[in-house]
DOZA-120349 format. One line per 3 residues: number of its first residue (from 1); their letters; for each residue x, y, z of C-alpha. Coordinates in steps of 0.02 Angstrom, whole numbers. Layout:
! DOZA-120349
NUM) A) X:Y:Z; ... $
This chain:
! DOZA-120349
1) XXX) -3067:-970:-3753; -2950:-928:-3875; -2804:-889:-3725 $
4) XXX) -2845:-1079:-3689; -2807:-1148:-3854; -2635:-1042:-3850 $
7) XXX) -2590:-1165:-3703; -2604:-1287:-3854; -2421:-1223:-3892 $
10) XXX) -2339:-1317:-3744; -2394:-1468:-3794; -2274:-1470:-3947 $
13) XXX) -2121:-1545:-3870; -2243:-1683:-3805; -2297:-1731:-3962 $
16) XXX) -2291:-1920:-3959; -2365:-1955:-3788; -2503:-1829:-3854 $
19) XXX) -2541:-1956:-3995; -2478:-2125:-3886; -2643:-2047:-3775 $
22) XXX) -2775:-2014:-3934; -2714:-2186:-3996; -2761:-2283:-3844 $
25) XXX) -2915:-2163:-3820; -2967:-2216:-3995; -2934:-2395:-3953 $
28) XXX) -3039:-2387:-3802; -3185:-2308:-3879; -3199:-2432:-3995 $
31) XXX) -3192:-2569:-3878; -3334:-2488:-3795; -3421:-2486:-3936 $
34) XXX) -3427:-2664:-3946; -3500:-2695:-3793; -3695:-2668:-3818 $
37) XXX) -3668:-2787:-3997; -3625:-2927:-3894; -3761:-2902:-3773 $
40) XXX) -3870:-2871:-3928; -3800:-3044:-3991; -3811:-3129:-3808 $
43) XXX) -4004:-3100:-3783; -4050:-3122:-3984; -3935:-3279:-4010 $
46) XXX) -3895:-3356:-3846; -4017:-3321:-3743; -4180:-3316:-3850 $
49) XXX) -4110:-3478:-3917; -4039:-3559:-3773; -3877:-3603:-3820 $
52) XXX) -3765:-3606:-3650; -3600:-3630:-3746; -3630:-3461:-3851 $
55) XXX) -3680:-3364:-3657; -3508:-3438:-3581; -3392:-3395:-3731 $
58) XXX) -3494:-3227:-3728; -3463:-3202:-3563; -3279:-3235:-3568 $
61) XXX) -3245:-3115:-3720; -3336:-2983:-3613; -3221:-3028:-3460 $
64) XXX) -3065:-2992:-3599; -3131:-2837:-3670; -3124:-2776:-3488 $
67) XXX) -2971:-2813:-3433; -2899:-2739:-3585; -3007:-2595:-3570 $
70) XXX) -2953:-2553:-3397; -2774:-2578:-3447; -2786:-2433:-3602 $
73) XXX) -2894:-2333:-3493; -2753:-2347:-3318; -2617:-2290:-3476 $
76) XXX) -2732:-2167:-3576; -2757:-2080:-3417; -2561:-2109:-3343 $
79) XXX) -2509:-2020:-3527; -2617:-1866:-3502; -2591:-1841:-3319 $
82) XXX) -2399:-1848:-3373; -2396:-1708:-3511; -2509:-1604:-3412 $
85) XXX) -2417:-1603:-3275; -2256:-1568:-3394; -2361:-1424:-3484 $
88) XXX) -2399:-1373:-3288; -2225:-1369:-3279; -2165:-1267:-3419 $
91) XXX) -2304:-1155:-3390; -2257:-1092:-3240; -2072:-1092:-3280 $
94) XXX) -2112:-982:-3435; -2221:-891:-3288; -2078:-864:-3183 $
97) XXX) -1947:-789:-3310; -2061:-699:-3394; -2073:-595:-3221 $
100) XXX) -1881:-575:-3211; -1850:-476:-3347; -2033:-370:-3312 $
103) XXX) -1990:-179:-3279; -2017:-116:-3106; -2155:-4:-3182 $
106) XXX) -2252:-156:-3183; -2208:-215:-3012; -2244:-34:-2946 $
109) XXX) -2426:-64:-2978; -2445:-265:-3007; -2506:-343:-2824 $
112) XXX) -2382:-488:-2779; -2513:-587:-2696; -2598:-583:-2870 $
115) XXX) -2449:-631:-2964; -2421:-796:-2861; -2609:-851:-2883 $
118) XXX) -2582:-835:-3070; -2418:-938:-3062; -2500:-1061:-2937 $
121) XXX) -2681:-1080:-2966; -2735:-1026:-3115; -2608:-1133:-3197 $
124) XXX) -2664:-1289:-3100; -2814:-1244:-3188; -2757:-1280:-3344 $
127) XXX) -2657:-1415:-3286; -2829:-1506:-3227; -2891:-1460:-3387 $
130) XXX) -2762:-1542:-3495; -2747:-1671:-3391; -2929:-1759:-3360 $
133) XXX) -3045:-1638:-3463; -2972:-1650:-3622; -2957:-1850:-3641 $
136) XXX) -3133:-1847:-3574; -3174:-1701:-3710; -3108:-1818:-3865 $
139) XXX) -3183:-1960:-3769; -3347:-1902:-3778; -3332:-1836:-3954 $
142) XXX) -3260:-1992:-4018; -3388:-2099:-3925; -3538:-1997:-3988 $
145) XXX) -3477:-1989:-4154; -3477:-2178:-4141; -3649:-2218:-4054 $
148) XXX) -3717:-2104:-4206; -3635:-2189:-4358; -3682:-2373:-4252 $
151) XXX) -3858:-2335:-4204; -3894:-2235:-4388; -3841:-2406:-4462 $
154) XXX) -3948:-2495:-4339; -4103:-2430:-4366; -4108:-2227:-4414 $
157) XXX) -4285:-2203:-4368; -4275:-2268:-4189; -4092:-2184:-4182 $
160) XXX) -4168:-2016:-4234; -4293:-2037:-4103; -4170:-2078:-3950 $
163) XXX) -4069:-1930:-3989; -4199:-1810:-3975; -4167:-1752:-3797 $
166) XXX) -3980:-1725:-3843; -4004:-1573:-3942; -4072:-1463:-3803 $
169) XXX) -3929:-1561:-3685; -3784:-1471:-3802; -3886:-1312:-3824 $
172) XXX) -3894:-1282:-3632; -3695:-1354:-3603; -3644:-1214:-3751 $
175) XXX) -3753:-1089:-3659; -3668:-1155:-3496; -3498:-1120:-3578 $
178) XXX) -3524:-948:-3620; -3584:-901:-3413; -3464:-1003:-3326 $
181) XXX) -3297:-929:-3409; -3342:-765:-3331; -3406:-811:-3180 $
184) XXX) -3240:-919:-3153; -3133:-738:-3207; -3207:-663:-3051 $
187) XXX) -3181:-801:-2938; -2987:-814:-2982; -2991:-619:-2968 $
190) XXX) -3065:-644:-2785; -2936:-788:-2761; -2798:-678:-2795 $
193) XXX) -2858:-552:-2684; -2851:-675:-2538; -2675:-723:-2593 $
196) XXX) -2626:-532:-2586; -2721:-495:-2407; -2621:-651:-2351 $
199) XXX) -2451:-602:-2429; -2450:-433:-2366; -2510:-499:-2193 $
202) XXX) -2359:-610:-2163; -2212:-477:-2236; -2299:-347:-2107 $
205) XXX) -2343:-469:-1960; -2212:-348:-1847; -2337:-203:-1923 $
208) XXX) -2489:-271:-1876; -2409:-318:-1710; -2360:-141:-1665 $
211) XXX) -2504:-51:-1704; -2631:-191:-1625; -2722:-205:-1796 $
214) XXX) -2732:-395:-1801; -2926:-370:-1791; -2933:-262:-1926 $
217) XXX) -2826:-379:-2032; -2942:-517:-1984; -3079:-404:-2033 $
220) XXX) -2970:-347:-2177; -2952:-541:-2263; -3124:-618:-2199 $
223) XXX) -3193:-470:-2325; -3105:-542:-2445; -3129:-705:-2413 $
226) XXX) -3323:-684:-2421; -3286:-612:-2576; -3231:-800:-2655 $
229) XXX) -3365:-884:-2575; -3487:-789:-2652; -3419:-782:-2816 $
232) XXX) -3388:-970:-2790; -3579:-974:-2739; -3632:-904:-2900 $
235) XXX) -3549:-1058:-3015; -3624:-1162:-2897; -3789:-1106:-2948 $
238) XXX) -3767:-1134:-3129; -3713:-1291:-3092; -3864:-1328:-2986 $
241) XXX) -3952:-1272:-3130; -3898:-1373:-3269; -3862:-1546:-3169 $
244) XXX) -4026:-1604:-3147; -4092:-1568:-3319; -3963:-1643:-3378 $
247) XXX) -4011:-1800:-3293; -4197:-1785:-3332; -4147:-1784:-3522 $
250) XXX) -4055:-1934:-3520; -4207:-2010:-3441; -4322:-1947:-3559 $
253) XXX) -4211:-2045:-3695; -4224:-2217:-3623; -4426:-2192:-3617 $
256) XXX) -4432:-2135:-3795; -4320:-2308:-3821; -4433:-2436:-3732 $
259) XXX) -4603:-2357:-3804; -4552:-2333:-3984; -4418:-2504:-3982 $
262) XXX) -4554:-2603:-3902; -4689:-2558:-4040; -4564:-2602:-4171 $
265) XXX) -4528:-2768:-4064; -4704:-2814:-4060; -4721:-2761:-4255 $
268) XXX) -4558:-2888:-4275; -4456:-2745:-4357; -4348:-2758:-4211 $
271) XXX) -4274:-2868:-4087; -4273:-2848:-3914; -4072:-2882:-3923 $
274) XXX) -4068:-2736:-4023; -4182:-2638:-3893; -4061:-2688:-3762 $
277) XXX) -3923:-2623:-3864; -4010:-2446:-3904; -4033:-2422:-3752 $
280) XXX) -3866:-2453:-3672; -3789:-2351:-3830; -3876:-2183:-3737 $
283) XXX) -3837:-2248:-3577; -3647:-2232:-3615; -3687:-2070:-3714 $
286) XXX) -3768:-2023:-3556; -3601:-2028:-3455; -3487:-1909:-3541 $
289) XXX) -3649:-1813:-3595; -3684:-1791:-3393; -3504:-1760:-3378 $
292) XXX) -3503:-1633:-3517; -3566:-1511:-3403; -3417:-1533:-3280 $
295) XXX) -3291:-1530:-3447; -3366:-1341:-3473; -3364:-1303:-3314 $
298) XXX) -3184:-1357:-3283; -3131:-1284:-3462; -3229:-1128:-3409 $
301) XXX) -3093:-1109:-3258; -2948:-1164:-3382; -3001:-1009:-3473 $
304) XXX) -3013:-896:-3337; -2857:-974:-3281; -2768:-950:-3456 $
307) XXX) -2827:-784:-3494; -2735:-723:-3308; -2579:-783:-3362 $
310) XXX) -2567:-717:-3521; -2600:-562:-3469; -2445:-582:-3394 $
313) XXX) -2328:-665:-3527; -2413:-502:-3651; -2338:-394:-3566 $
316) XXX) -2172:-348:-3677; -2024:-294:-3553; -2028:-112:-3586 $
319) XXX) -1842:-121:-3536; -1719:-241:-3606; -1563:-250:-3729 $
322) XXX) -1601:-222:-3916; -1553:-346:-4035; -1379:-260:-4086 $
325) XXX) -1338:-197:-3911; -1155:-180:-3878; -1069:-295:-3738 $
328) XXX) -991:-167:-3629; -824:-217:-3577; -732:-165:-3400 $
331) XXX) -788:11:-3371; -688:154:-3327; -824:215:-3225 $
334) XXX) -873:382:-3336; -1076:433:-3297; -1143:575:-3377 $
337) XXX) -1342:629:-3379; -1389:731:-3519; -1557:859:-3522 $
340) XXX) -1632:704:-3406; -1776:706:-3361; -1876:576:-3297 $
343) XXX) -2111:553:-3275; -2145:402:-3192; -2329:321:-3264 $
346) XXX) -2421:360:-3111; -2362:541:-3103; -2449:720:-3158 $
349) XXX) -2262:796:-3117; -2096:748:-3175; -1994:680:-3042 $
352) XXX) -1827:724:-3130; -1818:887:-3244; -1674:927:-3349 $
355) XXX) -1543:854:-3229; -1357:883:-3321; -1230:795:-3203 $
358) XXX) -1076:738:-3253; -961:622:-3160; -790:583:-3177 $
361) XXX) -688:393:-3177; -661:355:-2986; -740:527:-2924 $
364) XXX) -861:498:-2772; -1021:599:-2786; -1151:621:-2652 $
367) XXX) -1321:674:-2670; -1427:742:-2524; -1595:820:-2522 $
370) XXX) -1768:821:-2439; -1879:675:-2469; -1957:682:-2640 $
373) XXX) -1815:765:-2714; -1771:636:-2861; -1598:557:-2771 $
376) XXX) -1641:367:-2797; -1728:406:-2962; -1581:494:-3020 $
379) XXX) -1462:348:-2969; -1602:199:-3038; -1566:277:-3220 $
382) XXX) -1398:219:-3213; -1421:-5:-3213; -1589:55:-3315 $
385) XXX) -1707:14:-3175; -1814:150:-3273; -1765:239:-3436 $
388) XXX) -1768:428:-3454; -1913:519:-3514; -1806:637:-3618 $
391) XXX) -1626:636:-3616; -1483:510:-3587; -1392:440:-3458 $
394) XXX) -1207:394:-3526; -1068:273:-3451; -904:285:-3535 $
397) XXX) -986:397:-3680; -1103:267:-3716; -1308:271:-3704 $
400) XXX) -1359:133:-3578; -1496:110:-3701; -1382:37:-3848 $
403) XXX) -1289:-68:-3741; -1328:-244:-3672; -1411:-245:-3517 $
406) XXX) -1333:-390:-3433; -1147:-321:-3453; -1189:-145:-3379 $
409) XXX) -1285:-224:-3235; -1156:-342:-3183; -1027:-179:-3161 $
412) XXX) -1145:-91:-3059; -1154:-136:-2857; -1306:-78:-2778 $
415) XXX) -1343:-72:-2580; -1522:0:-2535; -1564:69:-2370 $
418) XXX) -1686:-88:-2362; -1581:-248:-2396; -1649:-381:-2445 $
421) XXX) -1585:-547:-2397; -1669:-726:-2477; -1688:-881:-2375 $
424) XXX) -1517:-959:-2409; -1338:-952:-2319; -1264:-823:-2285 $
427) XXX) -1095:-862:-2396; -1228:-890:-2519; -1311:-717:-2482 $
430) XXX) -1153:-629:-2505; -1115:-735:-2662; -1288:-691:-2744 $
433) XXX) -1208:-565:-2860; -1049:-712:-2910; -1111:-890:-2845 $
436) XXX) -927:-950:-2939; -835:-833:-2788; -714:-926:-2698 $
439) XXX) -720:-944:-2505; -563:-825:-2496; -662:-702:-2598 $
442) XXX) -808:-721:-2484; -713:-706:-2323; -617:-545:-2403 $
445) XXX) -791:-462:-2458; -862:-506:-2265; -712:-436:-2194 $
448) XXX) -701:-277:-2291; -903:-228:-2241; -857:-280:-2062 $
451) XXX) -968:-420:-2069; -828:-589:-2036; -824:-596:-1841 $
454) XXX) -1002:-582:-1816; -1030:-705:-1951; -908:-819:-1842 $
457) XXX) -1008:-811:-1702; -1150:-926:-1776; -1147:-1102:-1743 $
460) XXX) -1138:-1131:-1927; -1040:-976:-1984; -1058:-925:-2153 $
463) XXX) -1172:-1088:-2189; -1295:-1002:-2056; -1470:-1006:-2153 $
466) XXX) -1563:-845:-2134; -1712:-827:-2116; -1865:-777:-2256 $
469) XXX) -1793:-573:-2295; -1654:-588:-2165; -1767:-581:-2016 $
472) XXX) -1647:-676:-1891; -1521:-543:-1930; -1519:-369:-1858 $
475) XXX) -1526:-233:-1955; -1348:-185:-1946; -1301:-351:-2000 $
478) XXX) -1424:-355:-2122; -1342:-216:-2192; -1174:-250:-2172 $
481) XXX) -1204:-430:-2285; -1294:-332:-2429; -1115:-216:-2421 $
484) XXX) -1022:-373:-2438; -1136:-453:-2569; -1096:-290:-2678 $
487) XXX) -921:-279:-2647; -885:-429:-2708; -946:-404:-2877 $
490) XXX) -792:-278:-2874; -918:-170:-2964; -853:0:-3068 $
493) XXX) -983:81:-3006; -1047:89:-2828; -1209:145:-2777 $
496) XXX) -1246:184:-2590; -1410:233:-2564; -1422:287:-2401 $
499) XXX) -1352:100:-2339; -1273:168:-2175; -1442:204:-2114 $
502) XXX) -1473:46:-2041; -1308:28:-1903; -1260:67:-1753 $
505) XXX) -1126:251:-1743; -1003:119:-1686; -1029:5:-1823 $
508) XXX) -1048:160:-1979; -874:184:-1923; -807:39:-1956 $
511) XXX) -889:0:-2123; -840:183:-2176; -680:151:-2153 $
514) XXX) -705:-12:-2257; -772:100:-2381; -671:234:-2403 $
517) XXX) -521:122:-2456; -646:9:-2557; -707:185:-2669 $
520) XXX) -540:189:-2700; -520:145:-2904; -700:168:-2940 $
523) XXX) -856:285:-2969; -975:306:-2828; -1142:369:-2815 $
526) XXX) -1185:390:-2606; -1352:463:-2549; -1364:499:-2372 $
529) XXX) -1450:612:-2260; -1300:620:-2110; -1172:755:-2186 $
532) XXX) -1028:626:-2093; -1047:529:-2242; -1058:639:-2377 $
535) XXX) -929:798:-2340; -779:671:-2384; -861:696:-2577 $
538) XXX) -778:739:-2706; -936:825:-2772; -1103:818:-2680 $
541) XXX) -1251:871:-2786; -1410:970:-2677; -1568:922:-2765 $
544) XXX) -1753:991:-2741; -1925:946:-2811; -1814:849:-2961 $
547) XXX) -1695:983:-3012; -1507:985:-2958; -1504:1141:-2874 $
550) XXX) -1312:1158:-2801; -1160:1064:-2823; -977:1091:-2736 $
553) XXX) -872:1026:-2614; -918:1032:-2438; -857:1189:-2413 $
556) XXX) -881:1274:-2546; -1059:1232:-2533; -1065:1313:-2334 $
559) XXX) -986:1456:-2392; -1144:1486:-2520; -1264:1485:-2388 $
562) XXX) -1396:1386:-2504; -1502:1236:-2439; -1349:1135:-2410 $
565) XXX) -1306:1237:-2288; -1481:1238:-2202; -1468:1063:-2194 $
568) XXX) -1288:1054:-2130; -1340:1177:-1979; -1496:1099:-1940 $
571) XXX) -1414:940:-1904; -1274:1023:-1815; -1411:1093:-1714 $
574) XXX) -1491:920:-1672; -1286:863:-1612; -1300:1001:-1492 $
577) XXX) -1495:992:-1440; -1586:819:-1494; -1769:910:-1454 $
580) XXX) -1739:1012:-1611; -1842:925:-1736; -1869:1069:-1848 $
583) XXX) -1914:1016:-2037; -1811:1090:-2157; -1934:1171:-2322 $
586) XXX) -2064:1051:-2261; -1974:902:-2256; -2048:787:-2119 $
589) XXX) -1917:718:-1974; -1869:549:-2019; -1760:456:-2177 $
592) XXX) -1793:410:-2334; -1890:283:-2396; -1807:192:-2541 $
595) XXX) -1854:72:-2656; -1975:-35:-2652; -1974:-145:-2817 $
598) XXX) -1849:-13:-2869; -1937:115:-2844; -1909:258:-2692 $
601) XXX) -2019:410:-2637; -1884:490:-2686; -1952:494:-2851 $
């Protein structure tokens, strides 16, 4: 409960359609409360004495008080409806860039699927909450309060008596409040779950295709599914539960009304007016009091709902700029790692161990190794994707720790061996990086990754909308656009991680040629597994199991006869004989698999 009244926060900026809405509330519970007097005043004075004139002018004041009642109650509830939807609003904005600046540690074990339910449903939630639960909540409160202080006046003994079955009606709602909470925990738990089985089924649909698993997958989410219906099931129950008791308590309070008001009626402490009036007094109690079962149960979700997401906006970015980080300037493009080593949480093993490497303005560096061996982990330390164990990793001399994270980011061009491109254009695609490019810019970045002519050939050109991830692209073009959309950030520093992977011989050609006079005037960072690419290093760094374990020149590394050069005649071997599949140290055939939320197997 308490995560629920922190949502209380966003309803600051909102503050005077929060009290325009308690104002008219207040307004329209006293109106209510007028209308068992004038019934009590009808049957005691008009119609006990007959007087027609009183009924009519009775009747019409009753036809006012409605019609202004339904007016206050069509703008009490347009006024709530309108800031929750606002605090809906700001909730899941606050959701949303909270998750931006999360580390990929957290995405490396958070589900996605469960991320969007909390964004989506659990803060409708506490949108429905705020929106119709809480009026009704002050409603009730208000009206009770009222009906107490009106029927104490009234006549306390017979008031006394009529409230008697409310006392056990708010001990089982509280008791009510305390069950449901939980049991609505697990069923946005289960929710999420569904989210994630369906998430994961549409990004691998050509998976599930391939292998002929769609009945498993079906199997897969109805599991799931079954899950929320039975959790759903369970609130159900307690609902059953409580419902008709509720009702049967109400009804015992009218009886103990008619019995007890009619004896003091007879006695002629009483009149029946007043009777009348007693008795519709609980019968409005009644309604919110019925309904207070559905505000618990709805706040119950709320609270489930609110306790999700701030699990979420909790969690402190473990990475992000300290308060007197230094704005880096244009970099010369100096990288140095120092004693680095690097554990990710997950891990028993380091998966870097006191890597010293350094690298000099404009010098190209490769870095090759088995699967495992720490390449992408080595080169994610640079932009801060992760931060080092032990050590530091230095650009121009200075600790990307101290400096600000947006200014070393923005200097730093990235292409993965897994592009991913978002639903947009593709000018916009390759603009991601500097949406205030020009069109010349644009063109110049598509033509330098060899991307322009087939860009041309769409209807649209470079307004062509791609589909979600790129999927009406090929993977060469694919690739080719995520070259362009990091060349035109004319980065500093230039990190290739294994991005020729993906194209056609043909194709690599063409972009390497691109390439090699782009590197030109800046530091790059190129992991590869086809020794084409990487013997035109300046250095290329060897690493195994997290260590750097040679470094040289191309041939000064083949004349050392190390694991460079077991790799270098293994593939030579494969040029001359394809069937020769032979894993070097272990390694299994096949490339590397790199990040995935910024993470790589690498390590």
């Amino acid at each position: 409960m308490k995560n629920l009244i922190r949502t209380a926060a966003f309803l600051k900026p909102y503050a005077w359609q929060v009290a325009a809405a308690l104002l008219m509330l207040l307004t329209l519970t006293g109106l209510n409360l007028l209308v068992p007097r004038i019934i009590q005043t009808v049957i005691d004075d008009g119609l006990l004495r007959g007087d027609t004139p009183y009924l009519i002018r009775s009747a019409l004041l009753l036809l006012v008080l409605g019609l202004v009642t339904a007016l206050l109650g069509l703008g009490n509830r347009y006024t709530s409806e309108w800031v929750a939807a606002h605090v809906g609003y700001d909730l899941r904005n606050r959701m949303y860039d909270h998750i931006q600046y999360l580390p990929f540690a957290y995405h490396d074990h958070a589900q996605s699927g469960q991320l969007i339910s909390r964004c989506i449903e659990d803060v409708r939630a506490i949108e429905r909450f705020a929106g119709s639960s809480i009026p009704e909540l002050f409603r009730f409160v208000m009206l009770t309060v009222g009906i107490l202080l009106v029927m104490l006046s009234a006549n306390a003994s017979l008031a006394v008596i009529a409230l008697i079955p409310m006392v056990p009606l708010i001990l089982m709602t509280a008791n009510f409040g305390t069950k449901i909470g939980k049991l609505f925990f697990a069923v946005d738990a289960a929710v999420g779950d569904v989210s994630n089985r369906l998430q994961e089924n549409v990004t691998g649909v050509q998976v599930v295709r391939a292998f002929a698993r769609e009945e498993y997958e079906i199997r897969r989410f109805d599991t799931a599914n079954q899950e929320v219906f039975t959790k759903w099931v369970r609130v159900i129950d307690e609902w059953a539960k409580i419902m008709p008791t509720t009702n049967w308590l109400i009804t015992i309070g009218t009886i103990l009304i008619l019995f007890f008001g009619g004896q003091m009626v007879m006695e002629g402490s009483l009149t029946i007016g007043m009777v009348a009036a007693f008795n519709a007094y609980l019968l409005m109690m009644g309604e919110p009091a019925q309904a207070l079962t559905g505000l618990v149960n709805a706040g119950g979700e709320a609270a489930a709902g609110a306790q999700r997401v701030f699990e979420v906006l909790d969690t402190e970015p473990a990475i992000k700029s300290k308060v007197e980080a230094r704005v880096l300037s244009t970099l010369h493009g100096v990288v140095e790692f120092k004693n680095v080593s690097l554990k990710y949480q997950d891990e028993k093993v380091s998966s870097l161990t006191d890597i010293n490497l350094e690298v000099k303005q404009n010098q190209i560096v490769a870095l090759i190794g088995q699967t495992g061996s720490g390449k992408t982990s080595l080169v994610n330390l640079i932009p801060r994707f992760y931060d080092v164990t032990s050590g530091s990793v230095l650009v121009d001399g200075q600790d990307v720790r101290e400096v600000e994270l947006t200014s070393l980011r923005r200097q730093i061009g990235i292409v993965l061996q897994t592009s991913l491109l978002f639903s947009d254009t593709i000018r916009a695609n390759i603009a991601y990086g500097k949406p205030d490019a020009t069109d010349e810019e644009v063109v110049a970045a598509a033509k330098a990754a060899q991307a322009h002519e087939f860009i041309e050939g769409f209807t649209s050109g470079y307004a062509t909308i791609v589909g979600e991830r790129g999927v009406t692209l090929s993977g060469g073009q694919r690739q080719r656009i995520a070259i362009a959309r990091a060349l035109l950030m004319d980065p500093r520093i230039l990190i290739l991680d294994d991005s020729l992977s993906s194209v056609d011989t043909q194709t690599e050609k063409l972009i390497q040629a691109a390439l090699d006079e782009l590197m030109e005037g800046r530091t790059t960072f190129v992991i590869a597994h086809r020794l084409s690419t990487v013997r035109r290093a300046n250095l290329i760094v060897v690493m195994d199991k997290g260590q750097i374990v040679e470094r040289g020149t191309h041939n000064e590394l083949l004349e050392r006869n190390g694991l460079y050069k077991e790799i270098h005649d293994l593939q030579l071997m494969q040029r001359l004989d394809p069937n020769v599949i032979e894993p070097i140290r272990g390694e299994k055939p096949g490339h590397e698999n790199t990040m995935i939320s910024g993470r790589s197997n690498s390590g």
